[in-house]
Phi, psi and omega in degrees: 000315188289313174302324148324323176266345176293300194280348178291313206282327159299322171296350212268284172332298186294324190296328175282335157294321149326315187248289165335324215279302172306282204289329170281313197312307226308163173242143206257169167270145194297324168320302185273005157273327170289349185261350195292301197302293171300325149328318173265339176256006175307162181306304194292286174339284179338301167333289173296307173313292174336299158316305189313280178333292188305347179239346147317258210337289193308303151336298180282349165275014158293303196305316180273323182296313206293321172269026174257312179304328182255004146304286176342307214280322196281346199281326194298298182306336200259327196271327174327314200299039187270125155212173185262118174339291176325297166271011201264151155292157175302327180285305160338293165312305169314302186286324153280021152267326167286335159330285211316281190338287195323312186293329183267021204219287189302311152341289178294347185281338234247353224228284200300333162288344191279281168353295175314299185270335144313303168303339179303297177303348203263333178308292187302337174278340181273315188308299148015301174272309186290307166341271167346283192307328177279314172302317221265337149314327175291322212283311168327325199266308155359282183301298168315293161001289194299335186276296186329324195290316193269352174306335206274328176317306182298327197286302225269320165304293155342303168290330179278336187270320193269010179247000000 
């Protein structure tokens, strides 16, 4: 049961990593992107994201050794299981049936935890990328500022030297 509530909630995770990940491509208005990235990058914010990420990360790679460790064991067990179709019992069949379920339930965890700490990283790589885009647009508008001021000077000069 508990482990059942383990993988929903990875599973939870990963559909919520999903929908970021999409909602980060689209491309936003400059405005509602400088407010996301500053809102997530604030001093407080930041603080919290960090920790948060960092004890994700650290869950789901647990998460993926812990489902790897019961494939091997189930797969090590399943190859142990030889019997012949023909002659096995009802119990037999029953019972390498239940193998296969098992093997293929630790599989989809080992899949669904890989995925899970790939989108964790591909999030933080995006977040990144927009930070940037946001400093170096600021820097931009700066810089224009700066230029702009003194072309419009010269202009102004200019005009008094042809009067």
């Amino acid at each position: 049961m508990a482990k059942s509530i383990v993988w929903m909630a990875v599973f939870c995770l990963l559909v919520f990593e999903l929908v970021l990940v999409v909602l980060l491509c689209l491309p936003l208005p400059w405005g509602m992107r400088k407010f996301v990235v500053k809102l997530v990058g604030s001093a407080k914010g930041i603080h919290h994201v960090q920790t948060g990420i960092v004890f994700l990360l650290l869950a789901l790679t647990l998460a993926f050794a812990s489902s790897v460790q019961e494939m091997l064991f189930v797969t090590e067990k399943s190859n142990a299981y030889k019997f012949e179709l023909s002659s096995a019992s009802g119990y037999e069949v029953w019972e390498y049936s239940k193998l296969r379920q098992e093997k293929f339930r630790s599989e989809r965890n080992m899949y669904l935890s890989l995925f899970c700490l790939t989108l964790s990283l591909v999030l933080r790589r995006l977040f990144e990328l927009f930070a940037n885009e946001v400093q170096l647009r600021s820097q931009l508008e700066g810089a224009s500022k700066g230029t702009d001021a003194p072309a419009a000077q010269t202009e102004k000069a200019g005009d008094k030297k042809g009067n």
